[in-house]
C-alpha positions in Angstrom: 0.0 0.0 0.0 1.8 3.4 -1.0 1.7 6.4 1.3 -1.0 8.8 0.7 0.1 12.2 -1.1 1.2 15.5 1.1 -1.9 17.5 -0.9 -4.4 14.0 0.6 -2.7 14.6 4.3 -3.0 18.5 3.7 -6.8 18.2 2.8 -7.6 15.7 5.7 -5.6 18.1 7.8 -7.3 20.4 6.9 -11.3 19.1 7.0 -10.2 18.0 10.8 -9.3 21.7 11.9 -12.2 23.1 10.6 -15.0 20.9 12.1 -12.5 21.3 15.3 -13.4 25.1 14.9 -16.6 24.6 14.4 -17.4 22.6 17.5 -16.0 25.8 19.3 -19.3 27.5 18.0 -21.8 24.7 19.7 -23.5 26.0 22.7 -22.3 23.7 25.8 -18.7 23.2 26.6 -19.6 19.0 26.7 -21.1 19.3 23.1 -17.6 20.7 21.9 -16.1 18.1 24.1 -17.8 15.2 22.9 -18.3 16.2 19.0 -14.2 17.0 19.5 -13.6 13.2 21.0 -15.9 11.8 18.4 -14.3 13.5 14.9 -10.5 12.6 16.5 -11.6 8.9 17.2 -13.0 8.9 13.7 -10.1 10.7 11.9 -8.0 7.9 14.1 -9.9 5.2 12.7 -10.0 6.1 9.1 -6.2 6.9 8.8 -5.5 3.7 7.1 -9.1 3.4 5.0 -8.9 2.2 1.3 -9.6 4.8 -1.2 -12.7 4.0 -1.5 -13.5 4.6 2.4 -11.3 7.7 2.6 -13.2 9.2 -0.6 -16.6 8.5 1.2 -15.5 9.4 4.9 -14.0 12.7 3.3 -17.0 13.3 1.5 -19.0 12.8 4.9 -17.1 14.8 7.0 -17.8 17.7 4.5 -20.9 17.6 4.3 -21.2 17.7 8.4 -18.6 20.9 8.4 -21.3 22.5 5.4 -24.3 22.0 7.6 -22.8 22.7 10.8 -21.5 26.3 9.4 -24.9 26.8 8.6 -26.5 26.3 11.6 -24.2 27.9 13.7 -24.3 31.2 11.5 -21.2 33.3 11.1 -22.1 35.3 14.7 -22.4 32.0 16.7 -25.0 29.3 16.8 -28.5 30.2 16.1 -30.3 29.6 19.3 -33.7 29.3 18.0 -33.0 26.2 16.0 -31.1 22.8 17.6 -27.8 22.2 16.4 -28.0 19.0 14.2 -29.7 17.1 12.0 -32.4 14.1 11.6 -31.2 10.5 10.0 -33.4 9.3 7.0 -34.6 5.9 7.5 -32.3 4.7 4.4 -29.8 6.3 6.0 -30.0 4.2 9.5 -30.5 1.1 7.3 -27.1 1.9 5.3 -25.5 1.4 8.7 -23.2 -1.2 9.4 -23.7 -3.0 12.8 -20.2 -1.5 14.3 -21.4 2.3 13.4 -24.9 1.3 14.8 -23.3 0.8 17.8 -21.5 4.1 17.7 -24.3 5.9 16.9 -25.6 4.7 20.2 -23.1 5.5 22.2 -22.8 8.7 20.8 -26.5 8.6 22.0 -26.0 7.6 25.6 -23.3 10.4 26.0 -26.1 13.2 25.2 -28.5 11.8 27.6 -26.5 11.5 30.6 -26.9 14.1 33.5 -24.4 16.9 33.4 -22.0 16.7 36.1 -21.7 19.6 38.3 -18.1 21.0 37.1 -19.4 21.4 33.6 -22.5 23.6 34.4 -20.1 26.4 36.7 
């Protein structure tokens, strides 16, 4: 397998700093945390995808930074609407077992109760 091109690492760079700036815009400090956590974990994971993968994870990652920039507006996040998004059904069914499972977890972590030392 042949090492991926500077211009590749530059873009991928690149895509991760912004969504990193972006979660700076989300209203609670554990939403930053945890969407922070979640894209590094991911970028992690995917640094040794196929092409294919990379071209699709890439593309996904995009589109996340496009719609979050939207919602959060260019003089921080638009209060009035949640930050975020609704799945499609084919989307949940394109899902493989192993991101199911992340999705849930992902899930359980925005449910729990805040702990006192991140509402001061």
């Amino acid at each position: 397998m042949s090492s991926p091109s500077f211009e590749h690492v530059r873009k991928v760079r690149m895509l991760y700093k912004t969504v990193l700036r972006l979660h700076r815009g989300f209203p609670e400090p554990a939403m930053k945390k945890l969407g922070d956590d979640y894209a590094r974990d991911e970028f992690k994971r995917h640094a040794t995808a196929d092409p294919t993968q990379t071209r699709i994870f890439m593309d996904e990652w995009t589109k996340y930074a496009m719609d979050l920039s939207k919602q959060l507006g260019i003089k921080g996040p638009k209060t009035s609407k949640p930050v975020g998004s609704q799945m499609s059904p084919n989307q949940i069914d394109s899902l493989s077992v192993e991101q199911i499972a992340q999705l849930y977890e992902l899930y359980q972590e925005t449910i729990k109760p805040k702990v006192a030392s991140e509402s001061s």
